[in-house]
N, C-alpha and C positions, 0 to 999 in steps of 0.2 A: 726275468727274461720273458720275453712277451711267446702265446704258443695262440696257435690259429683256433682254437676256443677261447681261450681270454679276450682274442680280439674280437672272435662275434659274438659273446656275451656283453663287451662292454659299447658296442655300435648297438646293441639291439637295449642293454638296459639306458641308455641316453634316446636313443630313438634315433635321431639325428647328430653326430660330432664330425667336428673341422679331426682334418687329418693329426694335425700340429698339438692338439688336444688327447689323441688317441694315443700319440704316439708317447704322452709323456705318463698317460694314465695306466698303461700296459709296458712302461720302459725300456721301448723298445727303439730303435732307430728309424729316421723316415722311412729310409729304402726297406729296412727286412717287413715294416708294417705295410708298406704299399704294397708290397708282393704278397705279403697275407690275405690282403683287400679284392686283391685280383685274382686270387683263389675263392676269397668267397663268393666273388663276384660270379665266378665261372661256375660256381656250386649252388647259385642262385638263395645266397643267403643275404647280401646286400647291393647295395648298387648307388652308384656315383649320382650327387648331386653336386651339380654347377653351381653356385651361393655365392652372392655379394657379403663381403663385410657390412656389418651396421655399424661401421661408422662413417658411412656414406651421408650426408646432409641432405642429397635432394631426394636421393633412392631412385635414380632413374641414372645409375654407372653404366650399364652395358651400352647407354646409348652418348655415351659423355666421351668428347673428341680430345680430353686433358686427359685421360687417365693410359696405363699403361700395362693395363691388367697388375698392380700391386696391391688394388684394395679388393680382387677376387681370392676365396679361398676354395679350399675343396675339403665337402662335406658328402659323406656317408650315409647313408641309413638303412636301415634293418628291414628287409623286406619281408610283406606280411608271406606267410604260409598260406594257401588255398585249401 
């Protein structure tokens, strides 16, 4: 079971991880790990990046009129200490 140290241990030892990744490395469920997220978030211990998949071919998706946000993901990372 995932607990709100495991999760920012494991955002901070990756540096950067996709939610989908967090959630299977700490066992946890999307929703209970999103809301851990959003607690550290508010405890200023990570914060949301916006990140295209790379399996993007041209790398230019946010500006691509095919797409339907399914090759966006949401990625984390460990925000440095002052």
């Amino acid at each position: 079971m995932a607990s709100l140290l495991k999760v920012r241990d494991t955002v901070a030892l990756h540096g950067r991880i996709e939610l989908n990744q967090l959630c299977r490395e700490v066992n946890g469920s999307p929703a209970m790990v999103l809301a851990m997220l959003q607690r550290l978030e508010q405890m200023g211990c990570v914060e949301k990046v916006d990140d295209i998949d790379n399996g993007c071919v041209s790398g230019s998706c946010k500006g691509c009129p095919e797409t339907s946000k399914n090759c966006e993901t949401v990625v984390y990372k460990a925000k440095s200490v002052h």
